[in-house]
N, C-alpha and C positions, 0 to 999 in steps of 0.2 A: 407551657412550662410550669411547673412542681420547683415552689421556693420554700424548703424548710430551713429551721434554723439548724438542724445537724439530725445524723441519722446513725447515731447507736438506737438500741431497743428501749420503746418506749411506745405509748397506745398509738398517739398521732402518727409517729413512723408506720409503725405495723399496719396501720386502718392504710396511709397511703401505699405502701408495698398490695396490699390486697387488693386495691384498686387498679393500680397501674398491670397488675398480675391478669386480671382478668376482663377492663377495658376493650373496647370495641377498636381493635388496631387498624380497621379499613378503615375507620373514620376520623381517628383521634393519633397525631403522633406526637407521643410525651416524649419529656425531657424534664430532669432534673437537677434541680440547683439545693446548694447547701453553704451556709456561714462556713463551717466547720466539722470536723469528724465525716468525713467524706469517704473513708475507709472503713466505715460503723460497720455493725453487723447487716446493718438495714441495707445499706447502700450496697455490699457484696450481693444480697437479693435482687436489687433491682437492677445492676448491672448485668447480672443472670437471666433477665428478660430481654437481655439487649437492646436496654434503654442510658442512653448516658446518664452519667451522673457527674456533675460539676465542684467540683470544691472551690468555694471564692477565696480559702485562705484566710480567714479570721483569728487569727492567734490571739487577741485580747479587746477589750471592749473599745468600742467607738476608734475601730481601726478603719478608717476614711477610704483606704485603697480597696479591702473588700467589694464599697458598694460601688465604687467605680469601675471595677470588673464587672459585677451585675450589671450595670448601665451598657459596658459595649458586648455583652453575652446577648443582652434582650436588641440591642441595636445590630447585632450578626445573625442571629436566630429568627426576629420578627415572630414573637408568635402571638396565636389570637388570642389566646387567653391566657392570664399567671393568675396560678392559683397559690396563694400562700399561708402557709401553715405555719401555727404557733404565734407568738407576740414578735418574738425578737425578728422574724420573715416579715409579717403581716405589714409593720410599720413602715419599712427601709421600701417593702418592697410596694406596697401601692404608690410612694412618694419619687422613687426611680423608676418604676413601670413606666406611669405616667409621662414623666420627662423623659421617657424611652420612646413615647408612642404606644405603647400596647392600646390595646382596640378594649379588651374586658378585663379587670381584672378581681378577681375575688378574693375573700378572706375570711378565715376562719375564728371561730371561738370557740373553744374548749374545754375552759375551766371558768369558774365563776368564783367571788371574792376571795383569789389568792392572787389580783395585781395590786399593786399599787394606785390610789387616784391619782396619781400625776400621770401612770401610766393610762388609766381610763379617758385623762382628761384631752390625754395625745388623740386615742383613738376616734374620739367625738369629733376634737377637730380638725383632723386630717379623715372623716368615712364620706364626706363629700368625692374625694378619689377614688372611693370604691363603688363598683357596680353594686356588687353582691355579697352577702357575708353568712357562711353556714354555720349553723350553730349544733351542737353536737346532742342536742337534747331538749327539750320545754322547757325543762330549769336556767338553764345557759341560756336561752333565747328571751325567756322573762327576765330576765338579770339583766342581759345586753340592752335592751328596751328601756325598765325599767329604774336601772343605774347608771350605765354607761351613759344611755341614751342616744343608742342608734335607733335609726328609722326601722317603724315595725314591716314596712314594706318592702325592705331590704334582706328582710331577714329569714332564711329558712331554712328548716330543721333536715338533717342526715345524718338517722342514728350510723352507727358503726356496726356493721355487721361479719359474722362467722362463716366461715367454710363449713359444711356438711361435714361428718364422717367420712375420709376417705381408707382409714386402714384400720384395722383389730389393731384394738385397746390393749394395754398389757396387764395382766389381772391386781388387782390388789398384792395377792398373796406374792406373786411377783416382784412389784416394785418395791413392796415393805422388803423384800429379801435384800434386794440389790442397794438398797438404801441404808440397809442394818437396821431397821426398825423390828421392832415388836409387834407378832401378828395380832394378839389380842389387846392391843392399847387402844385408847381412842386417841387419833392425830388427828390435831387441828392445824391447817395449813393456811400462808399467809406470805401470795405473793405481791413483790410488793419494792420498789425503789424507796431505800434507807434513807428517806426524808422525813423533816420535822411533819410535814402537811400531813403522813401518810398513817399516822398516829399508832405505829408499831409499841410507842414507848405504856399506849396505855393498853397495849394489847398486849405486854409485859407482864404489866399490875395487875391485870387481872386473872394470869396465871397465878398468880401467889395461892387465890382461893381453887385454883382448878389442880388440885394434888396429885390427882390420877391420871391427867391429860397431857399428850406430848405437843408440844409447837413444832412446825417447822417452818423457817423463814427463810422463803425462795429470792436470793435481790442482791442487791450489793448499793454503793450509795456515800454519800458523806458522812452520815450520822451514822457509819458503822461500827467502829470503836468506841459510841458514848453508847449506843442500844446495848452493845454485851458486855459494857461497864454498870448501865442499870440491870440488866438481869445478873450479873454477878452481885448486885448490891442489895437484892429481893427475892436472892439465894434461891433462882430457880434456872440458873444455868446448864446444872443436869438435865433438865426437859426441854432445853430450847435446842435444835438443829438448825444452824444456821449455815444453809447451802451456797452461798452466792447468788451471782449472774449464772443462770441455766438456760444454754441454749434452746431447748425444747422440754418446754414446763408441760405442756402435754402428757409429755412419758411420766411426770411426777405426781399430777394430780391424783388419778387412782390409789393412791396410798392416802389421802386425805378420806377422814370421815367427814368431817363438815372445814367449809373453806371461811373465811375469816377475812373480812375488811374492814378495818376500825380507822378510815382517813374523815381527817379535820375536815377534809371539802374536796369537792371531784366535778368535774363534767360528766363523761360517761366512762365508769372503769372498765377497760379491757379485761383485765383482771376477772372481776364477776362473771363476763359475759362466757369466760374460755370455763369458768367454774362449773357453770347453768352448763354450758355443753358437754362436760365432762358428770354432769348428773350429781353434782353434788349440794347438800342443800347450804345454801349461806346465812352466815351472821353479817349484817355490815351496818355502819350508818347512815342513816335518812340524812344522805347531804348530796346537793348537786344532783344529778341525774339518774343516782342511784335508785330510787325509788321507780324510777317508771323501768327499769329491770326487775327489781325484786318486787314483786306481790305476798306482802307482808301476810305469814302465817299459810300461803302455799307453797311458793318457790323458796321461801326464806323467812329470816327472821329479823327487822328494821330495829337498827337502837339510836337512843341523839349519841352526837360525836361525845367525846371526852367522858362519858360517863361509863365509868370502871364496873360497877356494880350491875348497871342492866348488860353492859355485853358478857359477864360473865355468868350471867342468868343464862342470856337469852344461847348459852354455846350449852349449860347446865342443861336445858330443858329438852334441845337434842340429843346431849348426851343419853341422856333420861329414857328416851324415847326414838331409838334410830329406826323402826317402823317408821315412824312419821319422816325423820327424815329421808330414808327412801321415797317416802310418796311426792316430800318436799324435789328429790335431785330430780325425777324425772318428771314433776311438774314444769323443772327451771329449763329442763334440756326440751320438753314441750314449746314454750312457749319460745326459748331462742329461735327454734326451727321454723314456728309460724310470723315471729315478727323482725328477727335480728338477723337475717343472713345475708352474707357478701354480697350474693346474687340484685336484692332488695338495695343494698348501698349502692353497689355500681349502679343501678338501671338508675336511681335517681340523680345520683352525679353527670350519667351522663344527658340525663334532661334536662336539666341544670346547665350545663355549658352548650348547649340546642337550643334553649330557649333565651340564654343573655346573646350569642351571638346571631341568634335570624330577629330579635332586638336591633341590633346593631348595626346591621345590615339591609333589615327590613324586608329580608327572604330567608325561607327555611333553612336552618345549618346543613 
């Protein structure tokens, strides 16, 4: 069983939908559990694969009856392994696993210093209940270690990985049409949930200096009404396009010249990785697991968070120079294809639940 906290679109949904997509079904039969948003976009996916999907009915926090349906789902179900995603799963669910009986259960980390230490402090002392814990990246996994303070032997890494090419791209000239864009602008794209963490607001500011360059910002989110209240206030509203939630960002990317991630802190961005495969070269910042996607000065261009003036260089100097960033997209969409793909996640995942249950058992899964 697959415990997330809810399944609209987001990296951890999508990484698990690719998983459970292409999982080895003669050997593994999933099933899906969620707090909430059990009608997400995600969940309509994986229902698609004719895999349940569970809604526990969490309408608001620390609603006790949730995890008590959890309790007799895993007590009806009996499965060998839960695996749980996100914080708000992670906790409930290794502490009801457990008094469920589950035989393995694992747990994921995905972001690094944007919980709380009270919340760190839970996890430390409730990871005795955990078998296993994957961590989405080196950075994540030295931070788990080295803050949290889970056990290093506990802990291992599954990056997130892409689907291949399966269909013709739709050309530039194309999707700038259907978009209304300008064939000769340079667009800078910037997908991206309208959160504080995700630091759109300094990726605002630093349109002010980029005169000539259009944004567009692919997302929807809390902070949506205060983002196009600061770009109305730094009087670069005319440049910004702000698209929403886009079901298939895919079809969008092509109209970006260079893609643009300016987040406070990350595990591994989804975001990035769909950029690099779409060939386009990135600005982002050197946080969280970013770095071991972008290879700074081939694939892209690394800036520290919050600082206005190098990300507006650092988008300046591709401007400057889109030879290079040609050589940069298909450096990025290079190296996805040798290190980041689906294929590569799942084979590890499912070694990963091979090796904690013939553990467990004491014979091969």
């Amino acid at each position: 069983m697959h415990f997330i906290t809810e399944l609209s679109t987001g990296g951890a949904q999508m990484a698990l939908f690719r998983l459970l997509q292409r999982i080895n079904r003669g050997q593994f039969s999933p099933l899906v559990a969620c707090l909430y948003n059990g009608d997400g976009a995600v969940a309509e996916k994986i229902r698609d694969l004719d895999i349940p999907v569970i809604d526990l009915g969490m309408k608001t926090k620390l609603q006790w009856g949730a995890f008590w349906r959890l309790y007799k789902l895993l007590r009806r179900t009996r499965p060998t392994i839960l695996h749980n995603w996100l914080f708000h799963a992670n906790l409930p669910g290794r502490l009801v696993g457990r008094c469920a009986g589950v035989p393995t259960i694992i747990c994921s980390e995905r972001t690094m210093a944007m919980e709380s230490e009270w919340r760190y402090r839970l996890n430390r002392w409730t990871i005795g209940l955990v078998d296993h814990v994957v961590a989405v990246s080196a950075n994540v996994r030295d931070f788990s270690i080295a803050h949290i303070g889970l056990p290093a032997e506990k802990v291992t890494i599954i990056y997130n990985g892409l689907p291949g090419p399966t269909q013709s791209v739709p050309s530039r000239q194309q999707v700038r049409q259907k978009l209304n864009l300008p064939e000769d602008a340079c667009v800078i794209g910037a997908v991206s949930r309208l959160d504080p963490v995700k630091g759109i607001d300094v990726l605002l500011q630093a349109m002010v200096s980029l005169e000539d360059v259009l944004l567009v910002v692919v997302g929807d989110g809390p902070e949506r009404d205060y983002l196009q209240k600061v770009a109305n206030d730094l009087n670069v509203t005319m440049r910004v396009h702000w698209m929403g939630y886009q079901a298939n960002v895919n079809a969008i990317l092509p109209a970006f010249d260079i893609f643009v991630q300016p987040s406070l802190h990350e595990g591994l961005p989804n975001t990035v990785l769909e950029a690099m495969a779409a060939r386009l070269p990135v600005v982002a910042t050197a946080v969280g697991g970013t770095p071991e996607l972008v290879d700074h000065g081939k694939t892209g261009l690394l800036v520290p968070s919050q600082d206005v003036a190098a990300l507006s260089g650092a988008i300046v100097s591709l401007k400057n120079n889109p030879k290079w960033g040609l050589q940069m997209g298909q450096a990025g969409f290079d190296r996805i294809q040798q290190h980041f793909t689906v294929e590569k996640m799942v084979h590890n995942y499912e070694t990963l639940y091979h090796q904690l249950v013939s553990q467990k058992s004491g014979v091969h899964a």
